[in-house]
Structures are given as structure tokens and as C-alpha cells.
C-alpha positions as CSV (number, residue, x, y, z in Angstrom):
1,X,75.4,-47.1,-25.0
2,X,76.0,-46.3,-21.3
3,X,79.4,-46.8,-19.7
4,X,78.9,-49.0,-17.0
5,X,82.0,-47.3,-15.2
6,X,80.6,-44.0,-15.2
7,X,77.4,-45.6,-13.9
8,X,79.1,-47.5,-11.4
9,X,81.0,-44.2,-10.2
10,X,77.4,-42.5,-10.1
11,X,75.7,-44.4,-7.6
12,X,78.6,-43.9,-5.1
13,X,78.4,-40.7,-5.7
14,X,81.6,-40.1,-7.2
15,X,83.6,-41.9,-4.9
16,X,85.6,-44.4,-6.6
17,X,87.1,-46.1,-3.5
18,X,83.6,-47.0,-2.7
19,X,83.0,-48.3,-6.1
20,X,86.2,-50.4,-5.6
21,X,84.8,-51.7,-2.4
22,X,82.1,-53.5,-4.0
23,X,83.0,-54.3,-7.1
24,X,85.3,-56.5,-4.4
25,X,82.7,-57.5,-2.6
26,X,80.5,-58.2,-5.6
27,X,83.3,-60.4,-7.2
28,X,84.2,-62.1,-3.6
29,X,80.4,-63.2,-3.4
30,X,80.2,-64.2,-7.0
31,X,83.6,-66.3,-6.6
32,X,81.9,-68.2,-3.7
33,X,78.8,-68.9,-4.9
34,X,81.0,-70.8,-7.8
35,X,82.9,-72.4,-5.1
36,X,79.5,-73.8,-3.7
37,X,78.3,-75.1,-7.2
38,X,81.5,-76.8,-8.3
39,X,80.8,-78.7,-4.9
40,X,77.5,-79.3,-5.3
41,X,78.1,-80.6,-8.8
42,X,80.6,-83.1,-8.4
43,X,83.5,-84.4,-10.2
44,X,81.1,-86.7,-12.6
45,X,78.7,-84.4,-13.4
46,X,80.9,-82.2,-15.9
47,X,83.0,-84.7,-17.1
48,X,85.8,-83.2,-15.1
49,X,85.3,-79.6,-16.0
50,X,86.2,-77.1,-13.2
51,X,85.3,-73.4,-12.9
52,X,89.1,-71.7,-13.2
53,X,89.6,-68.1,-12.5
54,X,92.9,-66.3,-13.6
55,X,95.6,-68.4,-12.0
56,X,93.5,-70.8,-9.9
57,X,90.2,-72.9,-10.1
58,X,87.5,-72.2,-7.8
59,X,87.5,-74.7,-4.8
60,X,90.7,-74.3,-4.1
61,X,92.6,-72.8,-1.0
């Protein structure tokens, strides 16, 4: 199996500030396009269910 780090490091040629960079950016866009759905779904739609990331749910502050 490949390590996904190592691959990761690989296409930034090393560089594992730039890796850091966007995986951040990756998770910052993947965090508000949850923030758009949970809108977009409303409160009835899941029964109540929220998306909840470590320490917070998604929509908000």
C-alpha cells in the first residue's frame, strides 16, 4: 500500500511546509462546503442531525 504522506510530500517536492499549506487549504474548503450543505439542508431534513467537527459543528462562528 502507498503512504499517502510520502505521496503527499512527493508532489511538493519535498517540501513539507507546502504540503501543510494545502492540506489547510484542502480541509478549509472541505469545512465550507459542509457549512453550505448543513444550510442548504435545513433543520427538518436530518431530524436535527448536524455536521460536528472536533470541538464545534459546522455553521457555527
Amino acid at each position: 500500500p502507498m503512504d499517502e504522506a510520502v505521496a503527499i510530500l512527493e508532489m511538493h517536492d519535498g517540501n513539507a511546509l507546502e504540503a501543510i499549506r494545502t492540506l489547510l487549504a484542502e480541509r478549509d474548503a472541505v469545512e465550507e462546503k459542509l457549512r453550505f450543505a448543513s444550510i442548504a439542508m435545513g433543520h427538518g431534513f436530518t431530524r436535527g442531525w448536524r455536521t460536528r467537527l472536533p470541538g464545534k459543528f459546522i455553521g457555527e462562528g
